[in-house]
C-alpha positions as a printed Julia matrix, in Angstrom:
430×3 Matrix{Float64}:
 -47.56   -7.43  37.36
 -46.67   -9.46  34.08
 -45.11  -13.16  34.13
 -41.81  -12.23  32.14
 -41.1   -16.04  31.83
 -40.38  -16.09  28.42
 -36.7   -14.07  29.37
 -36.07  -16.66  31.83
 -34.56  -15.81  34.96
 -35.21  -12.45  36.18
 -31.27  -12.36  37.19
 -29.81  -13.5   34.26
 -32.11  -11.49  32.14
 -30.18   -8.38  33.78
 -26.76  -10.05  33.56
 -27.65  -10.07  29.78
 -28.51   -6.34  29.81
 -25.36   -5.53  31.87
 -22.9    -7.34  29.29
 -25.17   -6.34  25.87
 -23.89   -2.87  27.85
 -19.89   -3.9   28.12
 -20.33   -5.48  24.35
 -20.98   -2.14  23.35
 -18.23   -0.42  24.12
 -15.61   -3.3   23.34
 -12.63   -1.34  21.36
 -12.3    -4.01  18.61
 -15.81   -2.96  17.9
 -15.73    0.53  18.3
 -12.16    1.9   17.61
 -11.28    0.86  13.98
 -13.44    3.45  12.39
 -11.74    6.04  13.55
  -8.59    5.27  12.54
  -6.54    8.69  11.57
  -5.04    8.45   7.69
  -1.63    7.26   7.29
   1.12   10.13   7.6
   3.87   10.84   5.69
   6.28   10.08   8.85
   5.65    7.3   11.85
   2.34    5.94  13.92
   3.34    6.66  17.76
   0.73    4.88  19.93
   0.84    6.27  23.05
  -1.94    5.53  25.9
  -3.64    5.06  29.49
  -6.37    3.54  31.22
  -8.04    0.53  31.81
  -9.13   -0.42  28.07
  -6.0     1.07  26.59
  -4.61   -2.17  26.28
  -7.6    -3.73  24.9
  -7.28   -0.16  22.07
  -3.92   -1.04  21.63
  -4.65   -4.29  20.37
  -7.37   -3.03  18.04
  -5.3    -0.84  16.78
  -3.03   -3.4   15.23
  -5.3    -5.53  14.24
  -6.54   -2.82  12.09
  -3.69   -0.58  11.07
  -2.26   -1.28   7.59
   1.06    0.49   8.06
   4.37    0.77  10.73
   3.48    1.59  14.45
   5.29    1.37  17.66
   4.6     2.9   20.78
   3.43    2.41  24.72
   0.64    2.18  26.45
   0.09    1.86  30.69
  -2.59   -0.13  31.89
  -3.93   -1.34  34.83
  -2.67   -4.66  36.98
  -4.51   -7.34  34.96
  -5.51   -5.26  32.0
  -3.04   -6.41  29.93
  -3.73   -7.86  26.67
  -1.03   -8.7   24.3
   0.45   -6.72  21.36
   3.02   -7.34  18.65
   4.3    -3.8   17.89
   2.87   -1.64  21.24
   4.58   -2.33  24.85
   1.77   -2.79  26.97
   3.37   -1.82  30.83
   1.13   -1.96  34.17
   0.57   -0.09  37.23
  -1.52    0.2   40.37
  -5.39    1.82  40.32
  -6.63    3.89  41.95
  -3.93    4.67  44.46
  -0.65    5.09  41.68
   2.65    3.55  42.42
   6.33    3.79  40.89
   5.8     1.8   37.94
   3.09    4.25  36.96
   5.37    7.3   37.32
   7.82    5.38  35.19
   5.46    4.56  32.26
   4.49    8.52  32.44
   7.78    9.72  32.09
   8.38    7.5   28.9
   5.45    8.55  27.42
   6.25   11.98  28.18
   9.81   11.22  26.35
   7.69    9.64  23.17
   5.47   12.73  22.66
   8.54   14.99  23.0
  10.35   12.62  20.21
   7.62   13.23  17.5
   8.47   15.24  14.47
   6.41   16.91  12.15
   5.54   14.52   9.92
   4.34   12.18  12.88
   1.03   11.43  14.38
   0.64   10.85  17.98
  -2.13    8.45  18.56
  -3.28    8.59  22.19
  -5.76    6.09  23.33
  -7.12    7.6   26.63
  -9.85    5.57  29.02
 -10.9     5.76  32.41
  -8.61    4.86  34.97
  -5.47    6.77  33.31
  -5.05   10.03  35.76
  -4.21    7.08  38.58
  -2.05    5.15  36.0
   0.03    8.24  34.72
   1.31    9.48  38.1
   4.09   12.24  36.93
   4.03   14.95  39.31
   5.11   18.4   38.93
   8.81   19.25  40.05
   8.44   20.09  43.92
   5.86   17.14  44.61
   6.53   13.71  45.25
   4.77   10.44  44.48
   3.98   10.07  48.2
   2.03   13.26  47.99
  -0.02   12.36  44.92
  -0.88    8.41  46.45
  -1.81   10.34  50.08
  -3.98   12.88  48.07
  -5.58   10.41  45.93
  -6.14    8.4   48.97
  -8.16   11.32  50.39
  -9.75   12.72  47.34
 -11.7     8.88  46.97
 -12.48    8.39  50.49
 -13.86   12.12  51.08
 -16.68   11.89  48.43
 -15.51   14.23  45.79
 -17.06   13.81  42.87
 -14.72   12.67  39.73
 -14.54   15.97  38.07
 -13.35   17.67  41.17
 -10.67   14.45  41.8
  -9.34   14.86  38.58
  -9.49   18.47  38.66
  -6.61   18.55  41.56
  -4.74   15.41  39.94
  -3.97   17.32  36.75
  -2.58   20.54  38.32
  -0.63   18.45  40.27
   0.86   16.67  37.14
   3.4    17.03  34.68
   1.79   15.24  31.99
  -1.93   15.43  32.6
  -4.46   19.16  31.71
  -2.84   18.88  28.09
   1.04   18.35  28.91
   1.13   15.2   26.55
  -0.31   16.82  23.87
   2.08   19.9   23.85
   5.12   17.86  24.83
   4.37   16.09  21.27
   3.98   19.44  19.07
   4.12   20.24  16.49
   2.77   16.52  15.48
  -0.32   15.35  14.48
  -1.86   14.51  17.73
  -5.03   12.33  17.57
  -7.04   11.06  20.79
  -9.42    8.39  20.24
 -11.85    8.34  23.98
 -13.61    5.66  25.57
 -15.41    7.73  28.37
 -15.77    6.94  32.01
 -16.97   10.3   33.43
 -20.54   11.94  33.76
 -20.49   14.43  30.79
 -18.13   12.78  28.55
 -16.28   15.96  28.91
 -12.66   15.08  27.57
 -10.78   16.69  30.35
 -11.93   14.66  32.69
 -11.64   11.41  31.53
  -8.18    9.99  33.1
  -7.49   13.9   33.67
  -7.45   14.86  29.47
  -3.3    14.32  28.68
  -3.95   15.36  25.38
  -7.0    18.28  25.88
  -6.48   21.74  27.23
  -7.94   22.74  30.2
  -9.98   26.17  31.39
 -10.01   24.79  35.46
  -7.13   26.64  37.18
  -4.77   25.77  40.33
  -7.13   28.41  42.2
  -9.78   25.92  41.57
  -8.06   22.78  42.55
  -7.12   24.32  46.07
 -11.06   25.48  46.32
 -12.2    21.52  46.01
  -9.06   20.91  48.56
 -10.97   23.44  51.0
 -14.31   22.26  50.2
 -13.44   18.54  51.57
 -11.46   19.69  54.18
  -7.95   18.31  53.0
  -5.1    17.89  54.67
  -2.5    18.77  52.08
   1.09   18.21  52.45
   2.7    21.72  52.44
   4.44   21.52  48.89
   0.94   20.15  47.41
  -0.43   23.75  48.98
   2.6    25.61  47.75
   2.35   24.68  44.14
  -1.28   24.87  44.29
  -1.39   28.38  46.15
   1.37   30.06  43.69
  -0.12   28.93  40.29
   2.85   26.57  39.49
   0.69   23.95  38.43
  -0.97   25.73  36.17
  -2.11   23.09  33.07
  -2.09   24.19  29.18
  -4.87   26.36  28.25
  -7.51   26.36  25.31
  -5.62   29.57  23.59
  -2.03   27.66  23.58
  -0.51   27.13  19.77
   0.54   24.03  20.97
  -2.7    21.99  21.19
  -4.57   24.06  18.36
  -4.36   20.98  16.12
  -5.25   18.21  18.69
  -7.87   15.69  17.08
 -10.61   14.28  20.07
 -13.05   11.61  19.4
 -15.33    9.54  21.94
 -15.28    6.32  20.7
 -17.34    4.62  22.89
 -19.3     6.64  25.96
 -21.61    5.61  29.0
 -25.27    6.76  26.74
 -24.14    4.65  24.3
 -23.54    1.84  26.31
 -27.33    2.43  28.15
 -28.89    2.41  24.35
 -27.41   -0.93  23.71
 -28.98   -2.48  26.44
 -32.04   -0.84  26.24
 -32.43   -2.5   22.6
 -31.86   -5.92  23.99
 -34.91   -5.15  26.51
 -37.13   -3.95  23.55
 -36.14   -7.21  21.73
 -37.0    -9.14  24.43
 -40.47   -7.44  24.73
 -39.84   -5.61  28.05
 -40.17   -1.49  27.42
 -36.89   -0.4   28.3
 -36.44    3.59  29.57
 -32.72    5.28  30.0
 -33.27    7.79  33.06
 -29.74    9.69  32.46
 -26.26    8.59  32.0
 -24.31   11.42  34.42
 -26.6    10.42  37.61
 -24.08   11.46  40.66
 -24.09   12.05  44.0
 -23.79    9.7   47.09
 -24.38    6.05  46.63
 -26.63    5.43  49.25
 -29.01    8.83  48.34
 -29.26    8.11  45.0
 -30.45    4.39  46.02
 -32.71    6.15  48.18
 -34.4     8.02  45.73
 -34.24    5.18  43.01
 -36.33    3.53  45.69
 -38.73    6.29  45.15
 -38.89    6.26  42.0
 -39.31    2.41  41.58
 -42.46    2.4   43.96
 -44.17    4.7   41.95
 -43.93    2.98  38.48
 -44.86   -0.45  40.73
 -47.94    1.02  42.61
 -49.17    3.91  40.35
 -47.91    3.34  36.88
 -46.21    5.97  36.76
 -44.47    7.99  34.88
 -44.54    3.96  33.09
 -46.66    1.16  33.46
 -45.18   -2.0   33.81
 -43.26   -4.42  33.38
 -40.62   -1.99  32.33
 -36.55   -1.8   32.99
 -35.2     1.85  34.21
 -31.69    1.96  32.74
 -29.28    4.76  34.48
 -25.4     5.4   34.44
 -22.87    7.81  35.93
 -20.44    7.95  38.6
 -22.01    8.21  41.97
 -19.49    8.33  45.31
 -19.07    7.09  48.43
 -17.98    8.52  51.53
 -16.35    5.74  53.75
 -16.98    6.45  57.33
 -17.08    2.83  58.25
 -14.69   -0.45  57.94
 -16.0    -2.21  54.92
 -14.24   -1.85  51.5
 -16.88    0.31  49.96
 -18.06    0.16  45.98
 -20.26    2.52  45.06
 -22.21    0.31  43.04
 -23.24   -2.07  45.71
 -24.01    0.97  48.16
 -26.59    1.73  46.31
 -27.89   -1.68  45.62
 -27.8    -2.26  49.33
 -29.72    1.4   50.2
 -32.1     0.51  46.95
 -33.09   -2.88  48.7
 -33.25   -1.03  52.32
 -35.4     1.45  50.73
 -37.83   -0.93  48.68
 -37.97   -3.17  51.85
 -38.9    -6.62  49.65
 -41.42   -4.95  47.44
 -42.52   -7.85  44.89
 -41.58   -8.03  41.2
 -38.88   -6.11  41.67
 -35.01   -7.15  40.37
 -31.94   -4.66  39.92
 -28.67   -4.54  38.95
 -25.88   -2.38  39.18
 -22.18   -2.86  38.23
 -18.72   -1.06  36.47
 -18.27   -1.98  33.74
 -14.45   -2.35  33.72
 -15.36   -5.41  36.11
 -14.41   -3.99  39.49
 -16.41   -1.93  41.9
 -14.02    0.25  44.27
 -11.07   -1.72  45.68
 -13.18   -4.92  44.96
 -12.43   -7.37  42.55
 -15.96   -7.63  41.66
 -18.37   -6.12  39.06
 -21.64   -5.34  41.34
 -24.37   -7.25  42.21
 -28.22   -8.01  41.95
 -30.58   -7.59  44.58
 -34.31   -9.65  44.19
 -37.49   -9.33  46.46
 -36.21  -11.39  48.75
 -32.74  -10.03  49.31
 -33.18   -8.21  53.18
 -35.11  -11.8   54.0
 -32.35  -13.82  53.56
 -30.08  -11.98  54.72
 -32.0   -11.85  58.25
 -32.34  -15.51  57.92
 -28.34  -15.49  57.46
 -28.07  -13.09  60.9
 -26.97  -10.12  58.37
 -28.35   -6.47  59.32
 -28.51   -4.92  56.52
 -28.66   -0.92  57.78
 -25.59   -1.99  59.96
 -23.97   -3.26  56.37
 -24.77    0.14  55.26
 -23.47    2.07  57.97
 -20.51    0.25  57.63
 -19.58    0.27  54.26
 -19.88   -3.27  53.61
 -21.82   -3.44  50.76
 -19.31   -5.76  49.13
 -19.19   -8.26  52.53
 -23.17   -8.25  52.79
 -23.94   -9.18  48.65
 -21.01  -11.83  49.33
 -22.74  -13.45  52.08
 -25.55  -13.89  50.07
 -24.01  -15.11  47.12
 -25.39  -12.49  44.78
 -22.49  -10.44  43.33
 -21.78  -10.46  40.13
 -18.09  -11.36  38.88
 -17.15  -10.56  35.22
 -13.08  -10.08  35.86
 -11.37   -7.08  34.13
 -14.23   -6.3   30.73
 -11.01   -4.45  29.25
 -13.57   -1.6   28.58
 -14.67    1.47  30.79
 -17.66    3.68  30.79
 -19.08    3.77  33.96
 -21.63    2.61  36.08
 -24.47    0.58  34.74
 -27.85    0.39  36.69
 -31.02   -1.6   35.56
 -34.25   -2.17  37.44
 -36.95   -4.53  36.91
 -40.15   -3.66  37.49
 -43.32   -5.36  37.88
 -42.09   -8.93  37.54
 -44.17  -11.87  39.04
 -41.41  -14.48  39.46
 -39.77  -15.56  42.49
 -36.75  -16.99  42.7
């Protein structure tokens, strides 16, 4: 093991890491360049998700020439704009106020002439926050489905998959509802991929997934689907805008900001502080508490065998792992697998991890994540805290609480995933 003194505090040198990865994808830093040119008619902004706000703002600040538009955000994602209504709504179960942002911003697109450009500024969180269903469904429907589709453990693709052939603006509808303008989407992605479709359910990108498909995922988890949902579903009358349709031929789509880029960022700061830094995948999905598992794994062999890297090292990873909740706890995937990682590394020394969203809230939780040290299942047996029973009950949030090691940013106004670091071979103990 190596003294890493000279970074200071094992926990704060990971905090660093975690925001050096938020930094990174901040859209005042990351939008301007990619601007579209000014057209000969007007600038619509329209947008959704969690940063959107944050994009809208950046988008002023930077735009030379007449805009208006809307964008829908999440409760407490607002940030304030001159020329841009900035409107908010519930995540991730949708409510009324999202269905009533959707339908203007359906009304925008459909305003747009020719010589317009459509500026959408898409980020995760935007299928919940853009909750328009199709004629035949009701809101009810969609917040009882979503309700399902999170709890079950579907993975994102397959959530978003059913949300936009249930929708009447998602799978592409925004984008044709605004032809024949210029239709530009600037992306800061959430989803393991980056595929455009399936960040906040692609409103602006055609879609080759079918109703067929959707009701297959419904099978696969065993839904209980209201008998309209299955209607629609069964009889194609979902069915989104395809790749082959004249009316998105001309769409413009650009990641602005994504979760690899995010891992790089705070992989440099670990080089610059000395500390070999290696980014094991950004798309790493599957259960929470497995993939802790197996990190666990992984971590043992670096610590007792060097390999496949000596230490000290950090292993950076992102994605969107799930988590089935079977038990009474609020969930998070992010601290499910901290907690399984530090059941599964059982106080092995020198090691410190963190894992967190980066929009600043983990599940339902209005927290970020947490850190876990070598002496995290100590204390909390000193505190009377089981921590398998935690587990088993989904109380990942509730246990790190206890212990006073989660770790609170509020909303980053960003969004591109999960962010996992683990130190390795670190002779501190704090």
């Amino acid at each position: 093991m190596s003294d890493v003194s000279p970074l200071g505090d094992p926990r704060a040198f990971l905090v660093r890491l975690f925001e050096a990865a938020i930094a990174s994808a901040r859209p005042e830093l990351c939008l301007p360049p990619h601007l579209p040119p000014r057209p000969k008619g007007r600038l619509i902004v329209l947008g959704a998700g969690k940063a959107s706000a944050a994009m809208a703002r950046a988008v002023e600040d930077a735009w030379d020439g007449p805009l208006d538009g809307l964008v829908v955000t999440r409760y407490g994602h607002a940030v304030p704009c001159d020329r841009i209504e900035i409107v908010e709504a519930a995540h991730p179960v949708p409510d009324r106020a999202g269905t009533a942002a959707a339908r203007r911003l359906l009304a925008l697109a459909e305003a747009a002439g020719p010589d317009d450009t459509v500026l959408c500024l898409i980020s995760g969180g935007g299928s919940a926050l853009l909750p328009l269903p199709i004629d035949g469904i009701t809101l009810e429907d969609k917040r009882a489905i979503s309700r399902d589709l999170l709890a079950c453990g579907a993975t994102i693709s397959e959530i978003n998959c059913v949300r936009r052939h249930l929708s009447a603006i998602k799978g592409g509808r925004l984008a044709a509802a605004a032809h024949p303008a210029k239709v530009v989407t600037l992306i800061v992605s959430d989803v393991p991929g980056d595929n455009p479709r399936d960040i906040a359910s692609g409103p602006t990108v055609p879609d080759d997934t079918t109703c067929a498909d959707a009701l297959a995922v419904c099978e696969r988890w065993g839904l209980a689907l209201p008998p309209a949902v299955r209607a629609a579903l069964a009889s194609g009358r979902g069915e989104t805008v395809k790749p082959d349709d004249p009316r998105v031929a001309g769409v413009e789509t650009r990641l602005i900001a994504t979760p690899q880029a995010a891992l790089e960022a705070a992989a440099r700061l670990a080089r610059d502080a000395g500390i070999p830094a290696h980014v094991l995948g950004d798309a790493i999905e599957g259960e929470a508490r497995e993939v802790g598992t197996v990190m666990a794994g992984i971590v043992r062999q670096v610590a007792g065998r060097g390999q496949p890297f000596a230490t000290p090292c950090v292993l950076l990873s992102g994605g969107e792992t799930t988590v089935t909740v079977r038990g009474f706890g609020r969930g998070g995937r992010n601290v499910e697998y901290l907690l399984s990682l530090a059941i599964g590394l059982d106080g092995l020394p020198g090691v410190w991890a963190l894992a967190g969203d980066t929009d600043g809230i983990d599940g339902s939780a209005e927290v970020a994540g947490a850190v876990i040290t070598p002496t995290t299942l100590a204390r909390a047996w000193v505190k009377g805290i089981r921590p398998r029973d935690a587990l088993a009950d989904n109380d990942a949030h509730g246990f790190f609480a206890a212990l006073g090691d989660a770790v609170v940013t509020g909303p980053t106004l960003t969004n591109v995933n999960d962010f996992r670091a683990v130190l390795v071979g670190v002779d501190r103990r704090l």
